[in-house]
Structure formats: structure tokens, C-alpha cells
C-alpha positions in Angstrom: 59.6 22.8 -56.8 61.6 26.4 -56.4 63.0 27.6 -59.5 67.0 28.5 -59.3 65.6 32.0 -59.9 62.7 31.8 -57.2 65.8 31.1 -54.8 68.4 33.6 -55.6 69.4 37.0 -54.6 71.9 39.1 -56.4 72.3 41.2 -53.3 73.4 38.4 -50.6 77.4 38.7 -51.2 77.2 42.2 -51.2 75.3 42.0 -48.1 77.3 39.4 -46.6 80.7 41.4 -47.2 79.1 44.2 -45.7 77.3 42.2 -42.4 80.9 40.7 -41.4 82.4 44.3 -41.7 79.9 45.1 -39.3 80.8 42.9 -37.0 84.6 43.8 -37.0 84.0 47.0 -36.0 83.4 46.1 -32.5 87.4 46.0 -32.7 87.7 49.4 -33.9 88.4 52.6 -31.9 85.7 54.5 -34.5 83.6 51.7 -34.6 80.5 52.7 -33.1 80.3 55.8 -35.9 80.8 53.5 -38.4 78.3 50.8 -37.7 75.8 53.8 -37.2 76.0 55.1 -40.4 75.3 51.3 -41.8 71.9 51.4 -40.1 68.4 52.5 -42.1 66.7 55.6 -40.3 63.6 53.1 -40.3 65.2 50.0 -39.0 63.7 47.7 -36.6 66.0 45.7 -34.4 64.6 43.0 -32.7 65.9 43.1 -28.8 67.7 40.1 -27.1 66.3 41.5 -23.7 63.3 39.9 -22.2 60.4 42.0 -23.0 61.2 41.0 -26.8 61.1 44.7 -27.5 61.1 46.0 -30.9 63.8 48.8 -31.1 63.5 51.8 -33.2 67.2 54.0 -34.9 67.6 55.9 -31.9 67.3 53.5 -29.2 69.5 51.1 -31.6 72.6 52.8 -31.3 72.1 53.3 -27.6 72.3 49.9 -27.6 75.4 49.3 -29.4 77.0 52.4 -27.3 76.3 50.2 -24.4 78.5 47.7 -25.7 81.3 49.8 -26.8 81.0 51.9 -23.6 80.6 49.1 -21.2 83.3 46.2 -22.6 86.5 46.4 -24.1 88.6 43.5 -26.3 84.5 43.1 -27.6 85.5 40.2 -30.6 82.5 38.0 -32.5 84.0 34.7 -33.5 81.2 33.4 -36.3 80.2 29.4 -36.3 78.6 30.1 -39.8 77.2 32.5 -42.1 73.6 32.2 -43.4 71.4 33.7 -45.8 67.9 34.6 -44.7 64.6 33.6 -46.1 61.1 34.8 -46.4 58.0 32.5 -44.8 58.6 30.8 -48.4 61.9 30.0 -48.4 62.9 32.1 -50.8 66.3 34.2 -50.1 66.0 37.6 -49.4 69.5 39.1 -49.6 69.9 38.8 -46.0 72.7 37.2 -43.6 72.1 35.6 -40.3 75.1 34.1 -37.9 75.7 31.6 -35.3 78.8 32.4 -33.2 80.3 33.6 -29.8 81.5 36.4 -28.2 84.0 37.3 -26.0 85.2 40.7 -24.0 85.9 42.3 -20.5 83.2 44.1 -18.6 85.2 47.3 -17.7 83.6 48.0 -14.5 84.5 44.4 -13.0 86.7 42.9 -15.2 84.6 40.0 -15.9 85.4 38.1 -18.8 82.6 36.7 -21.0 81.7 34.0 -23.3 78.3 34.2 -24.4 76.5 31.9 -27.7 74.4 34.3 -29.7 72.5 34.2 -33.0 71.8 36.9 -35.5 70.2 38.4 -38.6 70.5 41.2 -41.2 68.2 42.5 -44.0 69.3 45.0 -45.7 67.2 47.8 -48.0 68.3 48.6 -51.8 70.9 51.1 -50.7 72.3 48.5 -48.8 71.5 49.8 -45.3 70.5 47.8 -42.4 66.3 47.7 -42.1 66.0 45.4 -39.7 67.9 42.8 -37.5 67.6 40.9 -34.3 70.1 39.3 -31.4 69.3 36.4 -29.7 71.6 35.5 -26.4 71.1 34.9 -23.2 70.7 38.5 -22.2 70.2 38.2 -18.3 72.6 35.5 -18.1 75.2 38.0 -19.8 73.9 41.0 -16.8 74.3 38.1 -14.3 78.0 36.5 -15.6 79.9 40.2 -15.1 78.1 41.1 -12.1 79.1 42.2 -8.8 76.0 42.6 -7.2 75.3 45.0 -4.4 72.1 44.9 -2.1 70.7 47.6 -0.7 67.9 47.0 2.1 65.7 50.4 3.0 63.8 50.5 6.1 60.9 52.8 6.1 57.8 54.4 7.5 55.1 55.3 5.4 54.4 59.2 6.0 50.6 59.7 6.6 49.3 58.2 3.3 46.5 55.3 2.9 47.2 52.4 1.8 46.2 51.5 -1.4 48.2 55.1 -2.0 51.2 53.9 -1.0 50.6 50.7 -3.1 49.6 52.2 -6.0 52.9 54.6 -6.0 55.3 51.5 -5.0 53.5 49.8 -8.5 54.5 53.2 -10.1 57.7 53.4 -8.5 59.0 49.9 -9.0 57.9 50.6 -12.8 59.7 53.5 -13.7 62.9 51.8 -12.0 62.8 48.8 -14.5 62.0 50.8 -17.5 64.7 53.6 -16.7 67.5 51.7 -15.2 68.6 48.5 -16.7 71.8 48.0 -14.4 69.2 47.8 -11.2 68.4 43.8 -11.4 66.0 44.4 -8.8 63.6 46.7 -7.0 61.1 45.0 -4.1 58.8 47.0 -1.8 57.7 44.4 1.3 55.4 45.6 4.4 57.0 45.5 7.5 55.3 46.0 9.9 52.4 48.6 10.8 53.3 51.7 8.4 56.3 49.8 7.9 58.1 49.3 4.4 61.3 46.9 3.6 62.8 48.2 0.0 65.1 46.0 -1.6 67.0 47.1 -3.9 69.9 45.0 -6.4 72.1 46.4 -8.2 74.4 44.7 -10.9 77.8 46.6 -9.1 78.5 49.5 -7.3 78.4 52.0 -10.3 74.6 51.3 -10.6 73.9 52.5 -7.9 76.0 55.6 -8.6 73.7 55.9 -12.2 70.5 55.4 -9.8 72.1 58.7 -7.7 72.4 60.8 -10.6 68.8 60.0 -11.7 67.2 61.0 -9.4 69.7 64.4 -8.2 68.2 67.5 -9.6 68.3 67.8 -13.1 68.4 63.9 -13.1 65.7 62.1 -15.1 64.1 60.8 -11.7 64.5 64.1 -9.9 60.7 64.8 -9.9 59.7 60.7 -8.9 62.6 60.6 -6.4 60.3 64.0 -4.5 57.1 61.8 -4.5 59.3 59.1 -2.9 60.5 61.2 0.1 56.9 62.6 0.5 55.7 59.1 0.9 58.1 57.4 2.6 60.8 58.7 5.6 64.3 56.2 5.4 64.9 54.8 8.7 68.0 52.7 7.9 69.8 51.6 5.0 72.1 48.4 5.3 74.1 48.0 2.0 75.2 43.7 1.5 77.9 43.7 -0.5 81.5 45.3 -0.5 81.4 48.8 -0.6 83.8 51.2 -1.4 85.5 54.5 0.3 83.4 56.5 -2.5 80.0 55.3 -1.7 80.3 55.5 1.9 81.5 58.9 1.9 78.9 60.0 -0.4 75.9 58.2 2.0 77.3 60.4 4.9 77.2 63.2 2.9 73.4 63.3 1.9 73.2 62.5 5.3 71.5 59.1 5.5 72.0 56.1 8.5 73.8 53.2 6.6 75.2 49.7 8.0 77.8 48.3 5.7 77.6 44.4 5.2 80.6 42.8 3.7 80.2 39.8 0.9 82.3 36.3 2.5 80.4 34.0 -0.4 77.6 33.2 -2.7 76.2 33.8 -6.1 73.5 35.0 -8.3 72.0 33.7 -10.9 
């Protein structure tokens, strides 16, 4: 059997007190600095997305700036509080929760209700090593959506095939790694020389992010110059209600574009 002592941790109130602060600042207007300066340089925060990656300080709190800069009235509503153990069963000091959150995505106005789970371990100056989320993160992406489809027509410009596979590989790559509001990004042949890009975006303003990639000084500028070199746009037919905005800006970098109003449907 576990001794009393085996199965104690003098630091688990502390960091319990200090775990549900955390959460509260969601709610606050300085929030974001002060949940930042709770975090270890060396934490490692276990991502809710689905490559289960491992996130380092930096690309931490561009995480939680997503969430402050992307929802408002953002409020965690806690089922329980935990404490974490090792392999052994022995507590560590840390916290772990069960609860719900609720908020507005500002760029739709979708309202959210989404079950998560999460832990906190904290080091001995009672900073945040590591921790993990655990929700349903494409349902959440799907839930505040308003998807708009963008179909490309093309003609490959001169180049082989397995060229123009190999770059669409390359391509549809760098897409999912640098834009996480594009849900999708499909090359299909066409015909003879003939390539069918689809591409999905979560709303409108992704599409507008996906512009200013790949505009010069954009982190895309370069890729996006490969892109023209292989490919010519014949047609672009954009599904989904578009607004004034993006219209005028298709006419002004001078592309063709058929505009496809949304009557019904869904994603999922």
C-alpha cells in the first residue's frame, strides 16, 4: 500500500489557487500578458489539434493569442478539479479539469459550447512546465464556421508531370502547416494539362489571411511565384456568399471570378 506521505504534495493548493486564476483570465482585458508570464520558458504544451503536436513557449502563447484575438465573452465553467499523478499514482502537485466553454467567434458571431479536459504541472517557482487541452478541436473550427469554397480552374504551363505533382504535394503542404483557417486545399486533374484546385476556407477573412501570405512581403510571397510559374488561372468560381470587399479586390488583381451564392447545407 501507498504511504500518506508517498501520496501527498505540499505544492497542490498552491498550484490549484494558481491553475483557476489562470483560467479567469480569459475574462480579463490584460489577460493574455498575465497568463504569459505564468508559463515556464521550457514548457511543453500538449496540442488539442490533430497532429497531437507538442508545443514549445513561443508557439504557446500564439495559441492562447488565438483565443483572445479570435472570441470574445471566452468563460471556462469547471465540472471538477483534479490533482495529477505520476505512472505510480503518486500526486505530483499538479491540477487537471473537466469542464465547458463558452464564447462568440468574432468574425461570425457563432456561439460555442465545447466539453474539454485539461492539465497543469507546475515547476518549483511555480511556473507552468507543461500542460495539455483535450477538445474536439475540428469540431470547434467546424461549429463557428462560415465556410467559403473556392474552385480554380487551371492549365498546367509547360511542366511534366510528376513536376507538377511533386509541387501540388509541396504546395498543399505548406498550406496546411501555414494556414490553419484554410480547412481544405485539393488539386484534381482535369482534363489534359488541366488542374481543378479546391480550396475551403473556414469564412471569408481566411481567405483574406491566405491574400496577405502570399502578397509581397507575405510569408508565401516566394511559393505563391512557383505557383503562377506552374500553373495559369483560367476561372475562379467562389461558393459561398461573398461580400462587396472580396469581389472588388478579385477585380482588382485582375482575375475572372463567378460568384455562387449559399441557399443550404452544412459542414461537418
Amino acid at each position: 500500500m501507498l504511504s500518506c506521505e508517498q501520496n501527498s504534495n505540499p505544492n497542490y493548493e498552491r498550484n490549484l489557487e494558481n491553475t483557476q486564476k489562470f483560467f479567469n483570465y480569459i475574462k480579463e482585458n490584460d489577460g493574455l500578458e498575465k497568463m504569459i508570464s505564468m508559463l515556464s520558458p521550457d514548457i511543453q504544451h500538449q496540442s488539442p489539434t490533430y497532429d497531437g503536436k507538442i508545443r514549445n513557449y513561443n508557439e504557446r502563447i500564439e495559441e492562447l493569442s488565438g483565443y483572445f484575438n479570435g472570441f470574445k465573452n471566452l468563460n471556462f465553467e469547471a465540472k471538477t478539479w483534479l490533482p495529477n499523478t505520476d505512472k505510480d499514482g503518486n500526486l505530483t502537485g499538479g491540477v487537471r479539469t473537466y469542464g465547458t466553454w463558452t464564447g462568440e467567434f468574432l468574425q461570425t458571431g457563432k456561439k460555442i459550447s465545447l466539453n474539454s479536459f485539461h492539465y497543469y504541472n507546475y515547476n518549483e517557482q511555480g511556473k507552468i512546465i507543461s500542460s495539455g487541452d483535450f477538445f474536439d478541436a475540428s469540431g470547434l473550427l467546424y461549429a463557428v464556421a462560415d465556410e467559403q469554397i473556392h474552385v480554380v480552374e487551371m492549365t498546367i504551363n509547360g511542366k511534366d508531370k510528376a513536376e507538377s505533382i511533386d509541387f501540388m504535394k509541396y504546395y498543399s503542404k505548406i498550406m496546411k502547416q501555414r494556414e490553419p483557417h484554410v480547412l481544405g486545399w485539393k488539386f484534381f486533374e482535369s482534363g489534359k494539362n488541366k488542374i481543378t484546385l479546391i480550396e475551403r476556407y473556414l469564412n471569408e477573412q481566411a481567405w483574406f489571411n491566405h491574400l496577405e501570405n502570399v502578397s509581397p512581403g507575405g510569408i508565401s510571397e516566394e511559393d505563391f511565384k512557383k505557383f503562377l510559374d506552374f500553373f495559369s488561372v483560367d476561372k475562379i468560381t467562389v461558393y459561398g456568399d461573398a461580400s462587396d470587399n472580396l469581389k472588388n479586390t478579385f477585380k482588382s488583381i485582375g482575375f475572372s471570378v463567378d460568384y455562387e451564392p449559399l441557399n443550404a447545407g452544412f459542414s461537418r
